[in-house]
C-alpha positions as CSV (number, residue, x, y, z in Angstrom):
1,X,0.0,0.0,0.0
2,X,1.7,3.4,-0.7
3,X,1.9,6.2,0.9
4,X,-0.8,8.3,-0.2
5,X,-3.1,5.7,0.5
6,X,-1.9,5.1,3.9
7,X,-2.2,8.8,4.6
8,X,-6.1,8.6,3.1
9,X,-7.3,5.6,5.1
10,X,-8.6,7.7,8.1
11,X,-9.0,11.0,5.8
12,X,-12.7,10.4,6.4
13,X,-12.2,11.0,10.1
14,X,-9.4,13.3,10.5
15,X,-8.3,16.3,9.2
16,X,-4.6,15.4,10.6
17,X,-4.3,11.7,10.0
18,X,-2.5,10.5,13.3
19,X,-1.9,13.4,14.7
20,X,-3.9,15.7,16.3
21,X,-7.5,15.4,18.3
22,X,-10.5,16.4,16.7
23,X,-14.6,16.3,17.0
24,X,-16.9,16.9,13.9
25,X,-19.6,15.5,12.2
26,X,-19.4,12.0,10.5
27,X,-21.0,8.6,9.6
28,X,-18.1,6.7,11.2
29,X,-15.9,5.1,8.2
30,X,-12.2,5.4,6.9
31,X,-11.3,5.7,3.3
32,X,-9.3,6.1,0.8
33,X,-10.0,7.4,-3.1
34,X,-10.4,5.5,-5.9
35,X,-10.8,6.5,-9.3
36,X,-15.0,5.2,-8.8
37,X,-15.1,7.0,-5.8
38,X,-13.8,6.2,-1.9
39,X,-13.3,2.8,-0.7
40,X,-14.4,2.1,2.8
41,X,-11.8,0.3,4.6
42,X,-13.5,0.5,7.5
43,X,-16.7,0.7,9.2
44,X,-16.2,2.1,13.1
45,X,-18.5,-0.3,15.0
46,X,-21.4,1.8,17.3
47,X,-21.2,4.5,14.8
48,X,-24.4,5.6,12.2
49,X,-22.5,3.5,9.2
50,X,-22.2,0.5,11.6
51,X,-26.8,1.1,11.2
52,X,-26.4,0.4,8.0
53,X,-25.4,-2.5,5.9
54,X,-22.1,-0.4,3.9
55,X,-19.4,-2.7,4.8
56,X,-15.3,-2.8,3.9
57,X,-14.5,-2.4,0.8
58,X,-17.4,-1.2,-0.5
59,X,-17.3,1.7,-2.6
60,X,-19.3,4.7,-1.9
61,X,-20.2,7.3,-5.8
62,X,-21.9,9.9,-4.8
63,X,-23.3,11.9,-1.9
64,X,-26.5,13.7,-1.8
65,X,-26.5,12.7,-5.6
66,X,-23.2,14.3,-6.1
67,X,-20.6,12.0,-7.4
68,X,-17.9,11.1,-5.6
69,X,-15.7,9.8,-8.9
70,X,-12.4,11.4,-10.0
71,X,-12.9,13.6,-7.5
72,X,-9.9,13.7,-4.5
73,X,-9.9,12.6,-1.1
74,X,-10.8,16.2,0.2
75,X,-13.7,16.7,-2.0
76,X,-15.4,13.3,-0.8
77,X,-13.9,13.8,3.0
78,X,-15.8,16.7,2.4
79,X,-19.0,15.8,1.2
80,X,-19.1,13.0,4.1
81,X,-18.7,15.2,7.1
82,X,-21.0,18.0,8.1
83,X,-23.7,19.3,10.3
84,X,-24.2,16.5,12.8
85,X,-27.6,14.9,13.4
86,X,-28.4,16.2,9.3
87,X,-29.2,13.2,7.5
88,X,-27.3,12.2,4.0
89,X,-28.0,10.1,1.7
90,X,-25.1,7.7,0.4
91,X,-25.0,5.1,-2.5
92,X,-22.6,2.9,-3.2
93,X,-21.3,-0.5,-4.5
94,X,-20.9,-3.9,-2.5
95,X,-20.6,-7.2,-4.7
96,X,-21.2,-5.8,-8.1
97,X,-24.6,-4.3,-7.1
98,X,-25.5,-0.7,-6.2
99,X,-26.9,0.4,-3.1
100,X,-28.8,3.5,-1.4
101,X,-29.0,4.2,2.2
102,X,-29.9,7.2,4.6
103,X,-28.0,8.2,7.5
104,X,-27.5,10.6,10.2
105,X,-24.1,12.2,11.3
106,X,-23.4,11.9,14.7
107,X,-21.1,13.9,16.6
108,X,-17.4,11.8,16.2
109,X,-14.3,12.7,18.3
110,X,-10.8,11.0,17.2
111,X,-8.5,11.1,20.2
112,X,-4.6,10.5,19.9
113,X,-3.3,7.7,22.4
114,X,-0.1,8.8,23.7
115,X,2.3,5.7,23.5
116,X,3.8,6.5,26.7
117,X,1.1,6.7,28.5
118,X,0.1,3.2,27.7
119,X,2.9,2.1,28.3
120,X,3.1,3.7,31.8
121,X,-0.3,2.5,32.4
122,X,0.4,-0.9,31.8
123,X,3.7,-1.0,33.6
124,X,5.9,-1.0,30.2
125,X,4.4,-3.7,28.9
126,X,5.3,-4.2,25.5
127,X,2.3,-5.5,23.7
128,X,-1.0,-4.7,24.3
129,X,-4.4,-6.3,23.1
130,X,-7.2,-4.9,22.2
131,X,-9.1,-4.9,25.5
132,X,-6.4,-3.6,26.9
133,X,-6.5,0.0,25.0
134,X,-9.7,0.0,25.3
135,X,-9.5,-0.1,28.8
136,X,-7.3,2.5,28.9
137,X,-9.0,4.7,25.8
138,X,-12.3,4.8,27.8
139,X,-10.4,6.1,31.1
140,X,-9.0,8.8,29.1
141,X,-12.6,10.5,28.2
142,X,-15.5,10.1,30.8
143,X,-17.9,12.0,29.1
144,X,-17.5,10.2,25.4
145,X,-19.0,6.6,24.5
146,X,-15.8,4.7,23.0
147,X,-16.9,2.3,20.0
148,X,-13.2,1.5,18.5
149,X,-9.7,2.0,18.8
150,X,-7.5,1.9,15.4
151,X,-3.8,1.6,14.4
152,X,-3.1,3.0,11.3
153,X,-6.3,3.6,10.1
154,X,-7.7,0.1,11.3
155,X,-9.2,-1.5,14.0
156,X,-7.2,-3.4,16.1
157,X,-8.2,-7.0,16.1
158,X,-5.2,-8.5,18.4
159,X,-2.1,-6.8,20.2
160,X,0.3,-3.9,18.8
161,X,3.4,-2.6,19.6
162,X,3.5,-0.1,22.6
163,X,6.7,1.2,21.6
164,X,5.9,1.9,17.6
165,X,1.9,1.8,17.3
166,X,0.3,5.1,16.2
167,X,-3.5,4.1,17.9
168,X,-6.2,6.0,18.1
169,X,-9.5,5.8,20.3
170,X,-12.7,6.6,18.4
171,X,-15.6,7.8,20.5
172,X,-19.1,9.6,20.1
173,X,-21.6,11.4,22.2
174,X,-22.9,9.1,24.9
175,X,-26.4,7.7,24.9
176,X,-28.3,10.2,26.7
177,X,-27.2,13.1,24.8
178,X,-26.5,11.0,21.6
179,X,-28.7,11.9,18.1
180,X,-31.0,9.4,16.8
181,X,-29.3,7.9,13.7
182,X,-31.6,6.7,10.8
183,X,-31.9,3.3,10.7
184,X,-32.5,2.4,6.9
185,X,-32.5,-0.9,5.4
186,X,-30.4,-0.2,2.2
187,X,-32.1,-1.4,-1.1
188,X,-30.7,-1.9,-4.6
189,X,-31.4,1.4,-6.5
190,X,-34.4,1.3,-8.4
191,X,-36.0,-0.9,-6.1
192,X,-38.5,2.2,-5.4
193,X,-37.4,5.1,-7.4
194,X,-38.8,9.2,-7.0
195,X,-40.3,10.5,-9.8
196,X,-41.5,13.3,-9.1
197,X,-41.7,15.8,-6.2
198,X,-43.8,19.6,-5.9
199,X,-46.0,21.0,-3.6
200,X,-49.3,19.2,-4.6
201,X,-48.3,15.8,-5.7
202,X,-45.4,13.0,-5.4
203,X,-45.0,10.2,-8.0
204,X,-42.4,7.6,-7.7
205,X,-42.0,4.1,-9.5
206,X,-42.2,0.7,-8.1
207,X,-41.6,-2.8,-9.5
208,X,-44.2,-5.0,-7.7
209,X,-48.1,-4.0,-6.2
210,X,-48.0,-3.6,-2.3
211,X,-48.5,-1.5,0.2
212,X,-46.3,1.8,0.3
213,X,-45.3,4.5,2.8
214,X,-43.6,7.5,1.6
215,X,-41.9,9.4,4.7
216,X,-40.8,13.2,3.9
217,X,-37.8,14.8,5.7
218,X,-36.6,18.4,5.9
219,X,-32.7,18.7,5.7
220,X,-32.8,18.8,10.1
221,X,-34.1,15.2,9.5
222,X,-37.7,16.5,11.1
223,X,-40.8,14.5,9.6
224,X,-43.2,16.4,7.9
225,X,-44.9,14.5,6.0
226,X,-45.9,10.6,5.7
227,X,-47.8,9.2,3.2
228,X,-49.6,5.5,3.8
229,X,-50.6,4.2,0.2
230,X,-52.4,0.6,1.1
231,X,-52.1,-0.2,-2.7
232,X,-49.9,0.6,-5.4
233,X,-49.3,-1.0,-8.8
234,X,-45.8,-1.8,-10.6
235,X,-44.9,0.7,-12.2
236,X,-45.8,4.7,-11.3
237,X,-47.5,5.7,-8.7
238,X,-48.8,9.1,-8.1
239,X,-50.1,10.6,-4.5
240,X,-51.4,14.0,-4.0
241,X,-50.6,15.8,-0.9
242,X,-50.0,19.8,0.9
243,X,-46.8,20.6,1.0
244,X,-48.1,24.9,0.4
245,X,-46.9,25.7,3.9
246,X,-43.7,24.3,3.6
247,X,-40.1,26.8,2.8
248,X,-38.3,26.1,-0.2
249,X,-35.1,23.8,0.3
250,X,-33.9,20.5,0.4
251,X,-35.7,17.2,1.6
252,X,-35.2,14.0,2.3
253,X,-37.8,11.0,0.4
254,X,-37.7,7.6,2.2
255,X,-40.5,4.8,0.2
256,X,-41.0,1.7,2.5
257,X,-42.6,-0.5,-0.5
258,X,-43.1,-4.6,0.9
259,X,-40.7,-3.5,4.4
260,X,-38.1,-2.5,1.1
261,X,-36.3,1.2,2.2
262,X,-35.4,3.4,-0.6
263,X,-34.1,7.4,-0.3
264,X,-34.0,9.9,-2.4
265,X,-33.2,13.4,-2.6
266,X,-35.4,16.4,-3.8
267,X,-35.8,20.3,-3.8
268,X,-39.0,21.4,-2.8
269,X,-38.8,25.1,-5.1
């Protein structure tokens, strides 16, 4: 692996790879860019990607329907972080097929662990397992939930090097004062497509007759709107509906068609 991907592989997370503390908004993965987009390499466990089934080495194209490919790893870093507890809409590619899935950002803080103090803490030992850091990672912030603690980028599956392991503990807001993350079931794209989206009706396609919800979500994630169809055909559907009262901007379209989830992404003008 070369350097510039090394230097990538926690881009996602950090500003400073390995170097300095920091808090923001994220969904909880490391990456690296590809010329399709960003591979995740990995998926922080107990974090709003960890909701969702993205897994490592998928690759995530776009972003709010902006596409993630040729672009560099600042651009995508970019396009992944933000306001946290704002909802995003991801696709991306696992096994040859392509995937959609909604999620919030929750409040992420990447915390350097100083190698001497682990090794003082453990009484210079000079391996340390996982259980171990994490031990000592969740003494070091009493106020943070930790989910992981990486080396490099990755989690740490066995023991490391005291002495010459650059780790990091991963933590987010704890329960009580933690945002609700949207918990989606990602679909194959197309599944349940949006077709159309205004102030007086809402049209989107399906492939099979059912039953259909259609859930409508400002850019804060607030519902206001939900839409219960008890039967649709395959094909369009259209449902009328009073969105007059509603400001201009972005929202967010989740279709529940058969316990299927698909998003989608719409201005309301």
């Amino acid at each position: 692996m070369n350097n510039f991907v090394k230097a990538s592989l926690i881009a996602a997370m950090m500003t400073a790879p390995l170097m300095a503390d920091e808090s923001f908004g994220g969904v909880g993965i490391t990456i690296y860019q590809v010329n399709e987009g960003v591979h995740v390499a990995e998926v922080i466990p107990g974090t709003p990607a960890a909701e969702t089934n993205l897994r490592a080495g998928d690759i995530i194209t776009s972003v709010d329907g902006v596409s993630l490919k040729g672009q560099d790893i600042e651009f995508s870093k970019a396009k992944l972080r933000g306001q946290v507890n704002k909802p995003l809409e991801i696709t991306y590619m696992s096994n040859g097929e392509t995937y959609s899935a909604i999620v919030r950002r929750a409040q992420i803080t990447v915390k350097d662990l100083d190698n001497k103090a682990v090794k003082n803490w453990y009484g210079d030992k000079e391996r340390v397992n996982v259980q171990e850091l994490e031990t000592f990672a969740s003494a070091t912030e009493n106020d943070k939930q930790l989910v992981a603690v990486l080396s490099r980028g990755n989690l740490i599956k066995n023991e490391v090097s005291v002495a010459s392991a650059e780790v990091n503990g991963i933590y987010v807001e704890k329960a009580k004062d933690a945002p609700k993350f949207v918990k989606t079931t990602p679909v194959r794209t197309g599944d349940a497509s949006l077709r159309l989206f205004n102030r007086k009706a809402l049209s989107f396609a399906v492939k099979s007759r059912g039953r259909a919800v259609v859930t409508i979500m400002n850019a804060d994630g607030e519902q206001v709107a939900s839409l219960k169809l008890d039967e649709v055909v395959a094909g369009v559907n259209t449902v009328n509906w009073n969105g007059s009262q509603l400001p201009s901007g972005r929202y967010v379209i989740s279709i529940d068609h058969n316990g299927s989830v698909s998003g989608a992404n719409a201005v309301l003008k």
